[in-house]
C-alpha positions, 0 to 999 in steps of 0.5 A, a space after each residue: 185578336 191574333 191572327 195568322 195570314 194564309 198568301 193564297 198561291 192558286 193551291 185547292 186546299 188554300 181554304 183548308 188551311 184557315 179552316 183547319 187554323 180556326 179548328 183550335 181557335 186561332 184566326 186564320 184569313 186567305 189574302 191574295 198572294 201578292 198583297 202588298 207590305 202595307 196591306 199585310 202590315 194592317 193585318 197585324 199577323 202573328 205569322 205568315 204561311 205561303 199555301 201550295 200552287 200549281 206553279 213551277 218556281 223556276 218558270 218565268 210567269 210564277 206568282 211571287 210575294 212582294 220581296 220585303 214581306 221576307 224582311 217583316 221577321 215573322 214567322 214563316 212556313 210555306 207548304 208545296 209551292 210554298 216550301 220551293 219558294 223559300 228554298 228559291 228565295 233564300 239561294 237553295 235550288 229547285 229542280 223538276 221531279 218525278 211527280 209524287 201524288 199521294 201517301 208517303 211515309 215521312 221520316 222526322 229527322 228533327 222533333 223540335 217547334 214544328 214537328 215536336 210531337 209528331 213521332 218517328 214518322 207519319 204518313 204524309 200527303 204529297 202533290 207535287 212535280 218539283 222537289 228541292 235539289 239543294 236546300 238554302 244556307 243556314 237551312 237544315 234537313 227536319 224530314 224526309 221521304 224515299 224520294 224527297 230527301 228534303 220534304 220539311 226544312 228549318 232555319 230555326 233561328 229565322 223561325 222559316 220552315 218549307 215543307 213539301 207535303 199538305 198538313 191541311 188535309 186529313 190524309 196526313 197524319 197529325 197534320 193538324 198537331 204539325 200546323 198547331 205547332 206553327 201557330 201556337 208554339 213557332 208564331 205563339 198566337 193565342 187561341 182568342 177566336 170563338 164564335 162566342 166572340 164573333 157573335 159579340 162582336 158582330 152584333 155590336 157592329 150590326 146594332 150600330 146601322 139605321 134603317 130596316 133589314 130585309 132578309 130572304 131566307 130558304 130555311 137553310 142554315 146560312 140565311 137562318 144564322 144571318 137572320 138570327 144574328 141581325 135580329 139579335 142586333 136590332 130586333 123587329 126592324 129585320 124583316 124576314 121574308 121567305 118564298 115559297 116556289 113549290 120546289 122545296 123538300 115534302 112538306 118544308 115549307 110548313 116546317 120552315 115556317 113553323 121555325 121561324 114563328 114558334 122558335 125566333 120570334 122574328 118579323 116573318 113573312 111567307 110569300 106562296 109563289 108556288 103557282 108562279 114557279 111552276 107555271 114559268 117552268 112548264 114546257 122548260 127542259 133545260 137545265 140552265 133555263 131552269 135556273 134562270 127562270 127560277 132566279 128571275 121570279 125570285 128577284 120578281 116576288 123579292 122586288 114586289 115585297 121590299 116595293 110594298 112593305 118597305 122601305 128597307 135600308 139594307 138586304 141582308 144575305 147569307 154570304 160565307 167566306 169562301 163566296 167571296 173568294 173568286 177563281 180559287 184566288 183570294 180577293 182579301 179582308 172583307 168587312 162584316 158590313 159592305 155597301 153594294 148595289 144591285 147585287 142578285 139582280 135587284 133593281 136599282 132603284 130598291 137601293 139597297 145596301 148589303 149586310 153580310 154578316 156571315 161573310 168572315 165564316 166558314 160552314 163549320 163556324 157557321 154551324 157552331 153558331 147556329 148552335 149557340 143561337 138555339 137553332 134546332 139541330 134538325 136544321 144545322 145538321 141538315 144535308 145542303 139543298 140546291 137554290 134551284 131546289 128540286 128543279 135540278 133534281 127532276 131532269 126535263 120538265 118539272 112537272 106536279 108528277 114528277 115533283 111528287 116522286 122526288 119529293 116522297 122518294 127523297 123523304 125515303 132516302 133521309 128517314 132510312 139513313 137517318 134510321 141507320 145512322 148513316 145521314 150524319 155521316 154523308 154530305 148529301 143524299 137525296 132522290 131524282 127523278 127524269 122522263 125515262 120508265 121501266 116495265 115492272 110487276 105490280 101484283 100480277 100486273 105489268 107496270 111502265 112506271 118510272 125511274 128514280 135514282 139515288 144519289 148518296 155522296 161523301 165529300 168535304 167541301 163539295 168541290 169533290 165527292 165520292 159515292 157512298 158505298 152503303 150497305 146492300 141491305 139498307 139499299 134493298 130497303 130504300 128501294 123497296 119502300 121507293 116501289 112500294 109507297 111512290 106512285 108510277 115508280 117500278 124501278 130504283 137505281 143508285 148512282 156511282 159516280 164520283 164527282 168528277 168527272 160527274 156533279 153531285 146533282 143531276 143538273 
């Protein structure tokens, strides 16, 4: 399978970059920026790209690649921090700028290879604070905008391009068509990775292990795709265990288990822990409390199953591939199969080993897979839920009060925008409730009931978001079914924060 490689230089849009590789079917894999020649070399790559960063290339402390990766005669693109390093490198200069973030109109002055199709010009996303002063020899000018006069640079016959702009993100005109030209028509990668094949493959990889799968699944797509996948493989030794902690969507534990009963056929195992949970959280304000006590009885009612229906051999988790990148640098290849011990605080002696079969994948991928494998589409399509579950949608205390109104006035906030079209087209949306009331009118009586708030936002990978701006008529009728079908509920309120500087979830 051909595969591009991705230097990660601290950029946030490092990950944007594979995804958006893999979106025409072309591997694409984050390594860190100072892999060695002999660990790229086992890669095997069709071409090499240098993400962005936050560095200055003439700063004393910039992160660098190793000096003879340039002499692998690979195709080479570097992209913000990427572009100035080849300009550094090759004997052009770098020189500090007014800063440029945001749109700009870039000029092609060259539509061969890699801008080849792109047009006379198109807007482009900037953000950076250096610009190249003077381009390298054997380097020429392939675009530019009013105030980069070398925003894309070629040496055609060394296939070495810079460009000072962010192809990867969907504010850039054509980005995708410009990236597809580097990999496709520059590297000449096949379009050899489907999900077809990853299934395939990583059945025939996870039918090879001994011993039985212990599997937790939350009923989300992650840990359902995981699940499926190693059942595929090796059948009725995966075990599947699913704890109920009362903190779930209105009725979701019914629905998750009828899913797995009715549809997979897999070994499952519902475990109701719910008067556990709540009986731990009672009287517990905090948040990070909160969480902490919840993923301590989960490792508790874990342990308690794999101790009395084991032995397991292996405990399988949903991990995606950009869980294994730390402080938005990559740690490099991962195996699909990993030995690991202890991990989420499990005890020592479950010795268990950990099978991560999604962990080469991202969200998108994953999806297409859930789809492939037969997973209904209420699920795949489904909004993300926090592990702490409502806990952290319900500020203060959790109480049977208060989980009733998140639980009712979330299943509002879903059946609306699902009637409107409007939940296929947000990231989240969901209802929280706190401590604080509000005197409202209920018939000709005053009422103090409480507060809930709508949280309705877009984003991409939630590392930022934007409140969704809605109709007005359709939050007028959120709002009055909220009042009118939840209980000691007088006011509603929308949130219009975008993150950051707040999160997407109350806590």
């Amino acid at each position: 399978m051909d595969k591009i490689v991705v230097l990660d230089f601290g950029s946030q849009y490092s990950h944007l970059i594979c995804r958006r590789i893999r979106e025409f079917s072309v591997y694409a894999e984050l390594v860190p920026f100072d892999i060695s020649l002999e660990e790229l070399q086992k890669h095997n790559p069709k071409g090499i790209i240098f993400s962005g960063g936050p560095s200055s290339v003439y700063n004393s402390d910039a992160p660098v690649p190793e000096n003879k990766i340039f002499d692998m005669n690979l195709p080479l693109l570097g992209i913000c921090y990427g572009h100035q390093l080849i300009v550094n490198k090759f004997g052009g200069k770098v020189k500090r700028a007014n800063k440029e973030y945001g749109s700009s109109l870039l000029t092609i002055d060259n539509n061969k290879n890699l801008l080849s199709g792109i047009g006379g010009s198109v807007r482009a996303w900037m953000s950076h604070g250096d610009e190249a002063e003077q381009i390298p020899p054997g380097f020429k000018v392939i675009g530019h905008t009013e105030s980069a006069k070398a925003a894309a640079i070629a040496s055609e016959e060394r296939s070495i391009y810079g460009i000072q702009f962010h192809p990867e993100v969907v504010h850039t005109e054509q980005g995708t068509e410009i990236l597809k030209n580097f990999v496709l028509k520059v590297c000449g990668a096949k379009q050899d990775w489907t999900m077809e094949g990853f299934i395939d493959s990583a059945v025939n990889k996870i039918s090879k292990i001994e011993g039985d799968v212990l599997c937790g699944v939350s009923g989300g797509i992650d840990s359902t795709v995981a699940a499926l996948l190693i059942h595929k493989a090796i059948g009725n030794r995966l075990k599947c265990v699913f704890v109920n902690n009362g903190l779930l969507r209105l009725n979701e534990e019914i629905e998750i288990k009828e899913m797995f009963e009715k549809n997979f056929n897999v070994n499952f195992t519902m475990v109701d822990a719910v008067q556990d949970f709540l009986s731990k959280l009672k009287g517990i304000e905090d948040p990070e409390r909160k969480r902490k006590i919840i993923g301590e009885e989960f490792i508790n009612v874990f342990t308690d199953f794999a101790k009395n229906k084991g032995p397991f051999k292996w405990l399988a988790q949903g991990t995606l591939y950009p869980d294994v990148i730390e402080s938005g640098v990559s740690k490099g290849p991962a195996a699909v199969i990993k030995s690991h011990h202890n991990v989420g605080g499990l005890p020592d002696w479950l010795d268990l080993e950990i099978l991560e079969p999604l962990r080469e994948l991202y969200k998108d991928e994953v999806r297409k897979i859930a789809k492939i494998l037969g997973v209904p589409e209420k699920l795949f399509m489904r909004h993300p839920f926090p592990g702490p579950g409502l806990a952290v949608r319900i500020i203060g205390e959790v109480t049977p009060k208060k989980l009733q109104i998140s639980k009712i006035a979330s299943k509002i906030v879903e059946d609306e925008l699902t009637a409107s079209g409007f939940y296929g087209k947000v990231w989240q949306a969901y209802a929280a409730v706190g401590d604080d009331k509000a005197v409202g009118v209920v018939g000709d009586e005053r009422k103090y009931g409480n507060i809930v708030m709508i949280r309705v936002v877009d984003s991409i990978d939630a590392m930022t978001a934007d409140w969704t701006r809605l109709p007005h008529e359709l939050l007028e009728k959120i709002s009055n079914r909220i009042t009118n079908e939840v209980e000691d509920v007088t006011w509603v309120t929308y949130a219009i924060s975008s993150k950051p500087p707040a999160t997407i979830e109350p806590q």
